[in-house]
N, C-alpha and C positions, 0 to 999 in steps of 0.2 A: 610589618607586612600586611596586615590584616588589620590594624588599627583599633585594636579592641579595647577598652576604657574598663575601668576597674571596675564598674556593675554589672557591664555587660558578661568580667570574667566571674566573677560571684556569683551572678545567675548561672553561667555553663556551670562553673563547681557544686552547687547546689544542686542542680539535674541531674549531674553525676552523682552526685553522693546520693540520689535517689532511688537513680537507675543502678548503680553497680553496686550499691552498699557500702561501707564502711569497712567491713573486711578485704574485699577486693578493691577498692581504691588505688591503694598505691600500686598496685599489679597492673591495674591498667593505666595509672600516670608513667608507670618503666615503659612499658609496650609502646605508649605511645608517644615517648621521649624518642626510642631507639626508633618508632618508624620515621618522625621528623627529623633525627639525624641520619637515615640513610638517605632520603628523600630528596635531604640537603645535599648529602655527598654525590649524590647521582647525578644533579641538576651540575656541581661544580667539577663532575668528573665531564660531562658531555659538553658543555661549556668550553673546557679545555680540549679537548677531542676535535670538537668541530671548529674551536679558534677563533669563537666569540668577541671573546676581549680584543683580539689582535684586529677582528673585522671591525667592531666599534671604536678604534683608536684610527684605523685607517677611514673611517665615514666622518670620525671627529676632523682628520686633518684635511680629508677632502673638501669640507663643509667652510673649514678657517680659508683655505685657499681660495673657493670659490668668491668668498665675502671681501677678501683683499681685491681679487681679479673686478668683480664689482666697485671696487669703491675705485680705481684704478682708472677703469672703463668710463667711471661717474665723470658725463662735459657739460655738468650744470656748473661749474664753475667757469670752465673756457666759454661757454656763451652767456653767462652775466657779466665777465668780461669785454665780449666783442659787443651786447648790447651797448654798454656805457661807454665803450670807441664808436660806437652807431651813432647813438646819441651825440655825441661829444663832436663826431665829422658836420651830422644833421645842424646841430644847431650852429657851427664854424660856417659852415655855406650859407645859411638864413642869414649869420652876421655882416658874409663878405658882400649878399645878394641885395642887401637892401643901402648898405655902405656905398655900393655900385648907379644905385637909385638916387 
């Protein structure tokens, strides 16, 4: 979540064991265990509450629908095929026009 790299946690542990001491350490490693695990269950109780997940699963499906309806819509293929019947007419009439000559 935070991204933190092993020095960067050695340095925080090292400030704290500065700042809090050695005797209170673990007292406030608890304290602030239990505050990142209410923190956590608050985020996943209102999450649930407000129906998060359900709304990002219906934006997912909306999102796949639109991208099908798009490719569906896509007439870059019906007009590279009427160019090369274009072509294909164009150059039959130059054949017949000069056959004609």
């Amino acid at each position: 979540m935070f991204n933190i790299g092993f020095a960067e946690l050695l340095l925080i542990l090292i400030i704290a064991y500065v700042i809090v001491g050695p005797k209170d350490l673990p007292k406030v490693a608890r304290w602030l265990a239990r505050l990142v695990k209410s923190v956590r269950q608050m985020i996943k109780d209102l999450k649930a509450e407000v129906g998060w997940d359900e709304m990002m699963q219906e934006t997912e499906d909306v999102r796949k629908d639109i991208d099908q309806t798009m490719k569906e819509a896509d007439i870059t293929a019906d007009l590279r095929e009427a160019s090369k019947e274009l072509n294909k007419s164009i150059g039959q009439a130059k054949k017949d026009t000069f056959k004609k000559n």
